[in-house]
Residue frames as qw, qx, qy, qz and C-alpha x, y, z in Angstrom:
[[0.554, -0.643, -0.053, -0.527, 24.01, -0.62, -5.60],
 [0.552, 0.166, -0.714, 0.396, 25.09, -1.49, -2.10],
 [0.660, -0.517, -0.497, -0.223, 23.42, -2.80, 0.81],
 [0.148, 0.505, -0.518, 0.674, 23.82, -1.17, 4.42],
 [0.327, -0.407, -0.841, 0.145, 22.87, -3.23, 7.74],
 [0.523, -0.510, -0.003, -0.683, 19.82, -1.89, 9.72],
 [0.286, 0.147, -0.872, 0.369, 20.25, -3.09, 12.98],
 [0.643, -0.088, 0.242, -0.721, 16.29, -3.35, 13.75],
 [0.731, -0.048, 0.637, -0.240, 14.71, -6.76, 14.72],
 [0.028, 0.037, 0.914, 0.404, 14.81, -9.69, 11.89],
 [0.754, 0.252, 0.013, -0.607, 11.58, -9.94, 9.66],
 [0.744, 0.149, 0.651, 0.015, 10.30, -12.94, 8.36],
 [0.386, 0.181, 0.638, 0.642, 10.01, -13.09, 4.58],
 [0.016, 0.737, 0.580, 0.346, 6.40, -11.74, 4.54],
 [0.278, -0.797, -0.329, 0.424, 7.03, -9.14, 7.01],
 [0.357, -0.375, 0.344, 0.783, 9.77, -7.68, 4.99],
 [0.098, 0.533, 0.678, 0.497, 7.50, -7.61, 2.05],
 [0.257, -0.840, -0.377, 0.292, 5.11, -5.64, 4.30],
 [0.403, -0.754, -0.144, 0.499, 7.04, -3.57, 5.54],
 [0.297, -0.151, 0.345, 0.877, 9.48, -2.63, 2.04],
 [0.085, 0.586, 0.518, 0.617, 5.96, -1.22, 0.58],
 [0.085, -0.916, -0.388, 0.051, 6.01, 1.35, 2.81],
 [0.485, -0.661, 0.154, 0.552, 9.21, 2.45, 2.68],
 [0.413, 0.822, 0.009, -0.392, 10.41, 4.83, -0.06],
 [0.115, 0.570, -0.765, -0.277, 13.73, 2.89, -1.11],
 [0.964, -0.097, -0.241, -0.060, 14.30, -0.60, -1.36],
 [0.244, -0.698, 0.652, -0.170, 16.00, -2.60, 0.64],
 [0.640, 0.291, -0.707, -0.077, 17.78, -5.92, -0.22],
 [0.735, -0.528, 0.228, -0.360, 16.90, -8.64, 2.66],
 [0.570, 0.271, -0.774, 0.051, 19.65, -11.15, 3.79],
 [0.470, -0.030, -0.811, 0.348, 19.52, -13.54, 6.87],
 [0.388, -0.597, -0.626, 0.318, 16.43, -11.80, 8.54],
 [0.129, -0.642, 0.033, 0.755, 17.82, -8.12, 8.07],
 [0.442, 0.756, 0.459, 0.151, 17.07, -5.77, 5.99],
 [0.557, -0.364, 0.130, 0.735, 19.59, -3.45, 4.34],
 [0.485, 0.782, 0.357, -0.163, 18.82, -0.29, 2.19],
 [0.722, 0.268, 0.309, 0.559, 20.63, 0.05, -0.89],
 [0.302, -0.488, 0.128, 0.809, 22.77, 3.00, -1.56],
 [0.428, 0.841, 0.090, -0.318, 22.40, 5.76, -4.24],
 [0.725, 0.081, 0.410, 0.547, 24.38, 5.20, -7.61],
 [0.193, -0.366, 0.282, 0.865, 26.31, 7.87, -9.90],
 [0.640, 0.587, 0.023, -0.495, 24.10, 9.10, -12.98],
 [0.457, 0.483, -0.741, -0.092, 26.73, 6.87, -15.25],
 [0.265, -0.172, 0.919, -0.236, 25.79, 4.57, -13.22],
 [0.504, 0.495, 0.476, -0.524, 22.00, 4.62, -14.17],
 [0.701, 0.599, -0.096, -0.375, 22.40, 5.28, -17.70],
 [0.069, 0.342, -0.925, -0.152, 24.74, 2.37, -17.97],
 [0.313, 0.210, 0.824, -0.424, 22.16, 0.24, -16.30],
 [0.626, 0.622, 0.223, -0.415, 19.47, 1.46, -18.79],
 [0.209, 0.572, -0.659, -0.441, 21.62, 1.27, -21.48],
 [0.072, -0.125, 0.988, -0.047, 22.61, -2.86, -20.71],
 [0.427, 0.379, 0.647, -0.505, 18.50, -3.27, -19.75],
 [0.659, 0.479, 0.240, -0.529, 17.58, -2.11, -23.03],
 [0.193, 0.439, -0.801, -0.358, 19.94, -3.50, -25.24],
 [0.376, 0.076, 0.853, -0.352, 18.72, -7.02, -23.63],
 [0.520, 0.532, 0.451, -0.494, 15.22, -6.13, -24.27],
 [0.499, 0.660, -0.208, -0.521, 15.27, -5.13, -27.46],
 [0.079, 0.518, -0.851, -0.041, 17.49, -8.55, -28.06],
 [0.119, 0.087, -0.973, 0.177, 15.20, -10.51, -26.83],
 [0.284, 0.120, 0.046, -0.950, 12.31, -8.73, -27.66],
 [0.653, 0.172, -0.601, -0.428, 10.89, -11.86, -29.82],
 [0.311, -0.011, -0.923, 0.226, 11.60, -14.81, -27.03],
 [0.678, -0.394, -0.619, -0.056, 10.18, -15.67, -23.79],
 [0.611, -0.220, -0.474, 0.595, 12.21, -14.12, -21.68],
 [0.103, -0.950, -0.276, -0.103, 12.01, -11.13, -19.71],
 [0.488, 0.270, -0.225, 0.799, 14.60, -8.66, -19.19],
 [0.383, -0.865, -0.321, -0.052, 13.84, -6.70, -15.59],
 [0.292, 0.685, -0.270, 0.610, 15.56, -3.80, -14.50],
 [0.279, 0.114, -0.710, 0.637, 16.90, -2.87, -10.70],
 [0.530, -0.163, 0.248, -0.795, 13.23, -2.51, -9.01],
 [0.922, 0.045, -0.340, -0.177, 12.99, -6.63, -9.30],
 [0.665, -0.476, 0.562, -0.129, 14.22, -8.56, -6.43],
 [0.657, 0.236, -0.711, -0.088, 16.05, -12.23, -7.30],
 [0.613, -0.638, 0.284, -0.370, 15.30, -14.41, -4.71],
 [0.158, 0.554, -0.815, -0.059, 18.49, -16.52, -3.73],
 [0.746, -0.014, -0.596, -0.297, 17.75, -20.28, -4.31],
 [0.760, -0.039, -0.621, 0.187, 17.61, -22.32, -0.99],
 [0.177, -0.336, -0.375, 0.846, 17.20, -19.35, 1.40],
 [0.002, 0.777, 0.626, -0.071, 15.01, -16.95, 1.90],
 [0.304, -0.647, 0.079, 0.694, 17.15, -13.97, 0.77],
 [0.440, 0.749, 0.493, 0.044, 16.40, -11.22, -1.40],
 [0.446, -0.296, 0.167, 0.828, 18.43, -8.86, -3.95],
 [0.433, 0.805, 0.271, -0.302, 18.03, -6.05, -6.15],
 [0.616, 0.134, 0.536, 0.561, 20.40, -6.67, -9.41],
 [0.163, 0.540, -0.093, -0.820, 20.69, -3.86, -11.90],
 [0.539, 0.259, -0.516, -0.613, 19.53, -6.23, -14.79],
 [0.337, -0.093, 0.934, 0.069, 18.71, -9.66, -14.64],
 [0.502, 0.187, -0.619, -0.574, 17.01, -11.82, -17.57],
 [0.383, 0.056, 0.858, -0.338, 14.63, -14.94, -16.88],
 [0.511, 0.130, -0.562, -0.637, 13.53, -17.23, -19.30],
 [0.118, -0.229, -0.957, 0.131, 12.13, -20.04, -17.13],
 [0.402, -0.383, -0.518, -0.651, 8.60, -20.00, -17.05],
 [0.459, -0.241, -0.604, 0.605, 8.83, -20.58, -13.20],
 [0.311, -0.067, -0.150, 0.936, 9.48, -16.97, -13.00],
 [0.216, -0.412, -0.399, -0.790, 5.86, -16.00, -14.33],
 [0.581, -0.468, -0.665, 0.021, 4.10, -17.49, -11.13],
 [0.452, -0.637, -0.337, 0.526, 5.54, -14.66, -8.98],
 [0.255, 0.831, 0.317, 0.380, 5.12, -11.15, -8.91],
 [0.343, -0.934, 0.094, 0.021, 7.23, -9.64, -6.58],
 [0.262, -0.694, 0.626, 0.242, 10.27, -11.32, -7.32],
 [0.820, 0.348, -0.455, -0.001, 12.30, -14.10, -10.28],
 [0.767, -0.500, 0.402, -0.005, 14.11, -17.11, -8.70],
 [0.758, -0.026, 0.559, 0.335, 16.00, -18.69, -12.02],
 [0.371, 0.893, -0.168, -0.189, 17.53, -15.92, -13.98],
 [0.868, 0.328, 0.110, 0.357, 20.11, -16.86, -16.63],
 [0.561, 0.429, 0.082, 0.703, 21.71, -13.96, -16.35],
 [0.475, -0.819, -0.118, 0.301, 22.21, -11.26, -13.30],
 [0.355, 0.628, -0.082, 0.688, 24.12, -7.44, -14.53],
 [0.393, -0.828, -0.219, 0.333, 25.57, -5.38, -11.78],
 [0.327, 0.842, -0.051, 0.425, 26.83, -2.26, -12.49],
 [0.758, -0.121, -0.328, 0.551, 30.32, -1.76, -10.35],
 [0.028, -0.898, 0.142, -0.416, 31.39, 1.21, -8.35],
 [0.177, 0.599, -0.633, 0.459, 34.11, 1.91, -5.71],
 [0.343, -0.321, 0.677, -0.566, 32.45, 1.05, -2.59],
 [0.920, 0.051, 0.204, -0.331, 30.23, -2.40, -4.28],
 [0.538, 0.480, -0.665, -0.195, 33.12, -3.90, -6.42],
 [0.072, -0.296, 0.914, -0.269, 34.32, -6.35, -3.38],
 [0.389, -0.116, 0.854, -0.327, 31.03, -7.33, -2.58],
 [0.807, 0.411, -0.049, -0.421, 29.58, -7.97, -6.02],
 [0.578, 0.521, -0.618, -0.108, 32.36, -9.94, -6.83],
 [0.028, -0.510, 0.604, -0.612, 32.56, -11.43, -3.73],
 [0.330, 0.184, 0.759, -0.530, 29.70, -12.80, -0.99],
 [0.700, 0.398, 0.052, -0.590, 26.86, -11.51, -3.54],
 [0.582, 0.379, -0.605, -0.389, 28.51, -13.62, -6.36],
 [0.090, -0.051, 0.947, -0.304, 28.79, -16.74, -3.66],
 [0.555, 0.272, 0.654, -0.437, 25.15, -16.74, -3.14],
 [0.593, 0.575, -0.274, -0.493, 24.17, -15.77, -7.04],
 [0.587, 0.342, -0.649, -0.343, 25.97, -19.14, -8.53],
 [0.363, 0.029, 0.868, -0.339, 24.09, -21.46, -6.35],
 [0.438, 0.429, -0.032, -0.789, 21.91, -20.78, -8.94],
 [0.591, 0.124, 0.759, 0.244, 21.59, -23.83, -11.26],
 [0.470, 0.817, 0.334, 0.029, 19.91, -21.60, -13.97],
 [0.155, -0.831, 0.311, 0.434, 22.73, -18.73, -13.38],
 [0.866, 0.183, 0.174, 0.431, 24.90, -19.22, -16.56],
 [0.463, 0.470, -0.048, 0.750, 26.35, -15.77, -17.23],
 [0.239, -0.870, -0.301, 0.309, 27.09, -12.85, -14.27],
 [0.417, 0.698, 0.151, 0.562, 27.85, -9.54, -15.53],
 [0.378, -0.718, -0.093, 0.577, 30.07, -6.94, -13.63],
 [0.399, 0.769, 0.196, 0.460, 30.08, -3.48, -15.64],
 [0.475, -0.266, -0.142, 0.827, 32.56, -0.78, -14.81],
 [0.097, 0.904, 0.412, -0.056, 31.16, 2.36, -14.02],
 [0.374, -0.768, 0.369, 0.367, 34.73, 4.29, -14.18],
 [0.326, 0.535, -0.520, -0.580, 35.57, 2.86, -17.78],
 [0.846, 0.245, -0.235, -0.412, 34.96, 0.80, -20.49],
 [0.119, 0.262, -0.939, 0.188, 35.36, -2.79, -18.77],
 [0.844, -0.126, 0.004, -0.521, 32.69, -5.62, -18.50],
 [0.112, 0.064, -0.989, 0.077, 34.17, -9.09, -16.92],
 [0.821, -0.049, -0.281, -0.495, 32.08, -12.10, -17.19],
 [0.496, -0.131, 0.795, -0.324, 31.47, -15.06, -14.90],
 [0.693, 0.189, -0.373, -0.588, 30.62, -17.78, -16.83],
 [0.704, -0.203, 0.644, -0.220, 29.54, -21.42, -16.22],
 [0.323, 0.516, -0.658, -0.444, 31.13, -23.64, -18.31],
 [0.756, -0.012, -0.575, -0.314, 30.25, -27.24, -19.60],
 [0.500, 0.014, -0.784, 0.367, 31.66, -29.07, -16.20],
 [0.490, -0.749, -0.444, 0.047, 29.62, -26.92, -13.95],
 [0.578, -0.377, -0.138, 0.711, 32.52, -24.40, -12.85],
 [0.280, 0.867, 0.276, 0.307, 33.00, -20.67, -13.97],
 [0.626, -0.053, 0.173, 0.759, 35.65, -19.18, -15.35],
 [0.127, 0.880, 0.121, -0.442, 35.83, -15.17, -15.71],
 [0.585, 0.382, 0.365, 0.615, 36.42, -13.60, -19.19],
 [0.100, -0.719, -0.214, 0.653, 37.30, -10.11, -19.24],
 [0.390, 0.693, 0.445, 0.413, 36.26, -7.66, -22.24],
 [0.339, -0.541, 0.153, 0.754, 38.06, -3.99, -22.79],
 [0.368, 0.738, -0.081, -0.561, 37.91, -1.13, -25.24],
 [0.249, 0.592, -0.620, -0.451, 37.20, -2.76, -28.50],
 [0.041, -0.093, 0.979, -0.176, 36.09, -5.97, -27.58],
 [0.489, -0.284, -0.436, -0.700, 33.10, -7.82, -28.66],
 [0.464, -0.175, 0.740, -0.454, 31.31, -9.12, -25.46],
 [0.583, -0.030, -0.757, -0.294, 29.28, -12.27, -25.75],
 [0.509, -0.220, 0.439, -0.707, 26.90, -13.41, -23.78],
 [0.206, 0.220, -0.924, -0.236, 26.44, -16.64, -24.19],
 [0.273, 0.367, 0.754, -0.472, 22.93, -17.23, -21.75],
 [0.389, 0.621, 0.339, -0.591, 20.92, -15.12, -24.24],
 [0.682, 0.240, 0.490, 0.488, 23.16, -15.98, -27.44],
 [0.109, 0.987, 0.116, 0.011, 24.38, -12.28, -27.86],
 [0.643, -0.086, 0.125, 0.751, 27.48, -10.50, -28.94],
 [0.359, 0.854, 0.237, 0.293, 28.15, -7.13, -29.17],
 [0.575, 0.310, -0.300, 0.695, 30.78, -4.23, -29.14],
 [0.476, -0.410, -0.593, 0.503, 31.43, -3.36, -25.89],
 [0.031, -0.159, -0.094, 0.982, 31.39, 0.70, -26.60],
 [0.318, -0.401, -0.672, -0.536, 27.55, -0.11, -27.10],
 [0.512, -0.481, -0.696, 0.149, 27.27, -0.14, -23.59],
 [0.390, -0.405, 0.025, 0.827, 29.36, 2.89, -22.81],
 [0.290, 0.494, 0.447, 0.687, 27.62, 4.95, -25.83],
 [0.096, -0.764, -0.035, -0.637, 27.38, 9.03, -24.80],
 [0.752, -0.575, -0.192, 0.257, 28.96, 7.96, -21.44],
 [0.365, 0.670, -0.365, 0.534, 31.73, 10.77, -20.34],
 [0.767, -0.247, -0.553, 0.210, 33.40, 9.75, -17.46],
 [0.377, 0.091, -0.256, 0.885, 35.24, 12.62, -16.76],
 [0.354, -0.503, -0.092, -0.784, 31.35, 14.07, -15.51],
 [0.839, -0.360, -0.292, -0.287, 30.92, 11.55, -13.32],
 [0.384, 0.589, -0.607, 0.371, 33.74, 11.50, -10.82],
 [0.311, -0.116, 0.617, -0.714, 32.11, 10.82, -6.90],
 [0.398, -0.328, -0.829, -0.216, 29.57, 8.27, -6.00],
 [0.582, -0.571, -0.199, -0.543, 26.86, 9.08, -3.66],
 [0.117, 0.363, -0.881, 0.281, 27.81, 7.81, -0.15],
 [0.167, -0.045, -0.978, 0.120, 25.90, 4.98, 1.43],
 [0.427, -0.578, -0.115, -0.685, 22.28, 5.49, 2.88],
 [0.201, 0.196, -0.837, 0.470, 21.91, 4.49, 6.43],
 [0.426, -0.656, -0.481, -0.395, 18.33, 3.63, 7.92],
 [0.339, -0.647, 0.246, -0.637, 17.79, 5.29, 11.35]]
C-alpha cells in the first residue's frame, strides 16, 4: 500500500480518528496529514493473506497476535500512524488499545512498483525506532523474493535476502519456512499492472 498527500488542514490525533470512521478507505496519518492509501494488485492481497495466516496459525498457541492491513501501528515517539500489511505483537502493551499496536516485533509489507522506495526507505526510518521492532519483512509482489531487516545483537540491522528455494526464518516469532509457502497458487503472469494511486479531492 501507498500513501498519497491530501492537502486539507492538519488534524490532531483524535480528529483524524474522527474523521477516518467516516471515510470509506483508510488513510495512514503522518505529521498532521492524512494520506489515503492506494489500491493493491489481487497478488498482492492473496500474498498478504497468505503471510497473515501462516503467522497465525504459527502462533496460534502464544500470546501474540497476528493483525492484518486494517490495524494501524502507531510510530513510537510521534504521533504518526500506519497501515502495515501484517504486523505481529506480543507485548501485552498492545492489548490496552483498540484502534491501533505500538510494539510489534514484526511489521510485513507487501512490495509493488510504485511503494518499494518508500517501504524501504522513510517508512523503514520511522519503523526501527521501534525498540520492540526485531524483524521487517518486504515481500515481492512480482516474484518469489522476501528480504529481511533484521536487528542484530548490537542493536543495528543487517538485511538478509531469501529467493526461490530458500528457507526464510524469522527469527522475532522463531519461524522458518520455505519461501514458495508464501507464493503458493500465486501466477504472476495474471497479475501484471497495479492499480494507480487514489487521490482524495
Amino acid at each position: 500500500m501507498f500513501a498519497v498527500p491530501n492537502h486539507a488542514p492538519k488534524l490532531t490525533p483524535t480528529e483524524y480518528f474522527a474523521w477516518e470512521e467516516q471515510q470509506l478507505d483508510r488513510h495512514e496519518y503522518i505529521n498532521g496529514e492524512v494520506y489515503a492509501m492506494s489500491g493493491g494488485t489481487r497478488n498482492h492481497s492473496r500474498i498478504s493473506l497468505k503471510l497473515g495466516a501462516l503467522l497465525d496459525r504459527h502462533l496460534s498457541n502464544s500470546s501474540c497476535q497476528v493483525l492484518n492491513s486494517d490495524c494501524r501501528v502507531k510510530m513510537i515517539e510521534t504521533n504518526d500512524y500506519t497501515y502495515p500489511d501484517v504486523s505481529v505483537t506480543c507485548d501485552p502493551r498492545d492489548r490496552e488499545t483498540t484502534q491501533y499496536i505500538t510494539y510489534p516485533c514484526l511489521i510485513v509489507e507487501v512490495l509493488s512498483a510504485s511503494t518499494e522506495a518508500y517501504d524501504r526507505g522513510n517508512k523503514f526510518f520511522r519503523y526501527r525506532r521501534n525498540p520492540q521492532l526485531q524483524d521487517y519483512v518486504l515481500v515481492s509482489s512480482e516474484g518469489i523474493a522476501i528480504d529481511i531487516y533484521r536487528k542484530n545483537e548490537t542493536g543495528g540491522w543487517e538485511i538478509i535476502n531469501y529467493r526461490a528455494g530458500d528457507a526464510v526464518e524469522l527469527q522475532s516469532i522463531n519461524l522458518i519456512f520455505p519461501i514458495e509457502q508464501a507464493y503458493r497458487g500465486i501466477d504472476f503472469s495474471e497479475d501484471p499492472t497495479e492499480l494507480p494511486p487514489s487521490v482524495l479531492p
